[in-house]
Structure formats: C-alpha cells, structure tokens
C-alpha positions in Angstrom: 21.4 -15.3 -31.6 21.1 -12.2 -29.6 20.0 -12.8 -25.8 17.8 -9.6 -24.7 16.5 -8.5 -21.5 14.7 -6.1 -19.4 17.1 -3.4 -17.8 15.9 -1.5 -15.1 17.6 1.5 -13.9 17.5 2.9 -10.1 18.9 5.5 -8.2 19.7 3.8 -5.2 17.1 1.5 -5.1 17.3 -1.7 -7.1 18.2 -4.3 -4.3 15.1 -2.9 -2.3 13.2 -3.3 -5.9 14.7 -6.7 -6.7 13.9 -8.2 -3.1 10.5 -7.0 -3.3 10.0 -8.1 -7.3 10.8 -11.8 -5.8 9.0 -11.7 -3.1 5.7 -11.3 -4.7 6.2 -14.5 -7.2 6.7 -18.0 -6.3 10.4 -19.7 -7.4 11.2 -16.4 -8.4 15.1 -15.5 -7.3 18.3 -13.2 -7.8 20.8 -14.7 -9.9 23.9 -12.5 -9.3 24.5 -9.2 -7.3 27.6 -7.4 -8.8 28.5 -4.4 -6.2 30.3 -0.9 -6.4 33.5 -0.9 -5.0 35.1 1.9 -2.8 36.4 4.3 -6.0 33.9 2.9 -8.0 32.1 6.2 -8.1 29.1 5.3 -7.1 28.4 4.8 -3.2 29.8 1.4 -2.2 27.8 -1.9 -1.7 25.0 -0.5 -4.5 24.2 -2.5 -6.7 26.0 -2.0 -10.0 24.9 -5.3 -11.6 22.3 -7.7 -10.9 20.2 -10.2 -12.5 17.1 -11.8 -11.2 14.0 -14.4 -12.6 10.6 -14.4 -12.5 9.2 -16.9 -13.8 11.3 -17.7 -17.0 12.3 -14.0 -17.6 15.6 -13.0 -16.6 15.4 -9.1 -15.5 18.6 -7.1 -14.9 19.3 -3.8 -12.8 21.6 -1.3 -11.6 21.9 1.8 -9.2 22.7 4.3 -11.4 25.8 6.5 -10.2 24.5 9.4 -11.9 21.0 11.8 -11.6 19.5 11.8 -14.5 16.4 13.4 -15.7 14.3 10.7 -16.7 12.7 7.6 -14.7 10.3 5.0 -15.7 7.5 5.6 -17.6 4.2 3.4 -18.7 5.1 2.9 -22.4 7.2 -0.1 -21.4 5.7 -2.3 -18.6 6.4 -5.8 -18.0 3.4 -8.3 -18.5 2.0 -10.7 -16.1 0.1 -13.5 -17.0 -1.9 -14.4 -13.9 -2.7 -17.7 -13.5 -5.7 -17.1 -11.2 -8.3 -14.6 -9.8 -6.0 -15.3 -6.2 -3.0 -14.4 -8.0 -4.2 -11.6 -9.5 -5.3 -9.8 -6.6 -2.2 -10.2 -4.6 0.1 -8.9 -7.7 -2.5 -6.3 -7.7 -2.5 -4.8 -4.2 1.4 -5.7 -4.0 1.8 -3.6 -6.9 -0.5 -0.7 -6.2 0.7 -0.5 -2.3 2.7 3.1 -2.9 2.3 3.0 -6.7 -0.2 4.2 -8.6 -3.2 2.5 -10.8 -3.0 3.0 -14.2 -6.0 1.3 -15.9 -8.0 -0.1 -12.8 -9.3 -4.0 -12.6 -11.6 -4.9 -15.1 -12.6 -6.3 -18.3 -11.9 -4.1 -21.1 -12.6 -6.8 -23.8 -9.8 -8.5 -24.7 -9.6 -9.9 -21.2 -11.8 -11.0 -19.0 -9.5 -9.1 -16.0 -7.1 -6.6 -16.5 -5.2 -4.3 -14.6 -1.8 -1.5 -15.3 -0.4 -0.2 -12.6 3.1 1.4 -11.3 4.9 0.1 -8.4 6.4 2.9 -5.4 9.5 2.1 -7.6 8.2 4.0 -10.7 8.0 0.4 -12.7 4.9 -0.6 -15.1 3.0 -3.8 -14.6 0.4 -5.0 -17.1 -1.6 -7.7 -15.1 -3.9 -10.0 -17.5 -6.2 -12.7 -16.5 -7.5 -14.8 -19.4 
C-alpha cells in the first residue's frame, strides 16, 4: 500500500517552520533532518530532507534550491482537531502571530468553533473544535 504525506516546500525556511510546527503541539517531534552539502547546489546546512510528527501525521519538508513562482496557498491546509477551547486558542494566536486569518473563530454550523488561518510561513491551518 502506498504511504502518502504532506510535503511542504520552503525557500530557506523549513527548519525555522519545522521548529516552530513542534513547538506549538505536545509529543510532537522531527524525525530526520537530511542537509545540503557543499556542491549540493543549494546553500549548505539547508535543509534538503526532513520529516517531522504531529500528532500521528508524519509531515515532510525541504528548502527548495530553486525560486519558483508559486508558494502556499489555502486550497490545501492541514486540519487540527482541537481537543479543547484552551487548545484552540493557543493553535489560534500561534498560528495567526505574522499570518493571516482566513475565516475568523466562530461557529459556522458544522462546528461549534472554527477557525482557517495562514501561518508567517504561507501554510493553511483549518482549526475545528467539535
């Protein structure tokens, strides 16, 4: 059976991403760091493989060597069941500190809180309280 993951693709920033991803969830913690080499083509000691868990996801990422002209954008976003109002709130203002709120927290209905945001990184949370 195929094993699939998230891949998340920075320019220069995916250890600073990584460490901050952990931080903000309990027993959450990087795997493997893979750097570049000197030669590599990329600048050396990036990051050009790691994996990382939250929770029971496994989530890899790489500095990208390369400019491209695309980033991340809200039509995929990784979903957070919260596990309490507490929870929710620190995810939130975490999240949201140098990011940008999507759909603000409320109830829209099919939850009874609910919040999408983008992190300073460019990344799309859905946070749902049930």
């Amino acid at each position: 059976m195929a094993n699939i993951q998230p891949f998340l693709m920075f320019e220069g920033r995916a250890e600073e991403a990584m460490n901050f991803y952990i931080s903000l969830f309990a027993g959450a913690e990087v795997l493997e760091v893979v750097r570049y080499a000197a030669n590599e083509g990329a600048v050396e000691g990036s990051v050009k493989k790691a994996r990382f868990s939250i929770g029971s996801q496994t989530i890899l990422c790489t500095d990208s060597p390369y400019k491209h002209g695309f980033s991340f954008t809200p039509s995929i976003s990784l979903w957070v069941e919260c596990g309490s109002v507490t929870e929710f709130s620190l995810l939130y203002t975490a999240l949201t500190s140098g990011g940008r709120t999507l759909m603000p927290d409320g109830s829209y209905g099919f939850s009874r809180k609910f919040a999408w945001v983008s992190d300073r990184f460019g990344v799309s949370w859905q946070l749902n309280l049930a």
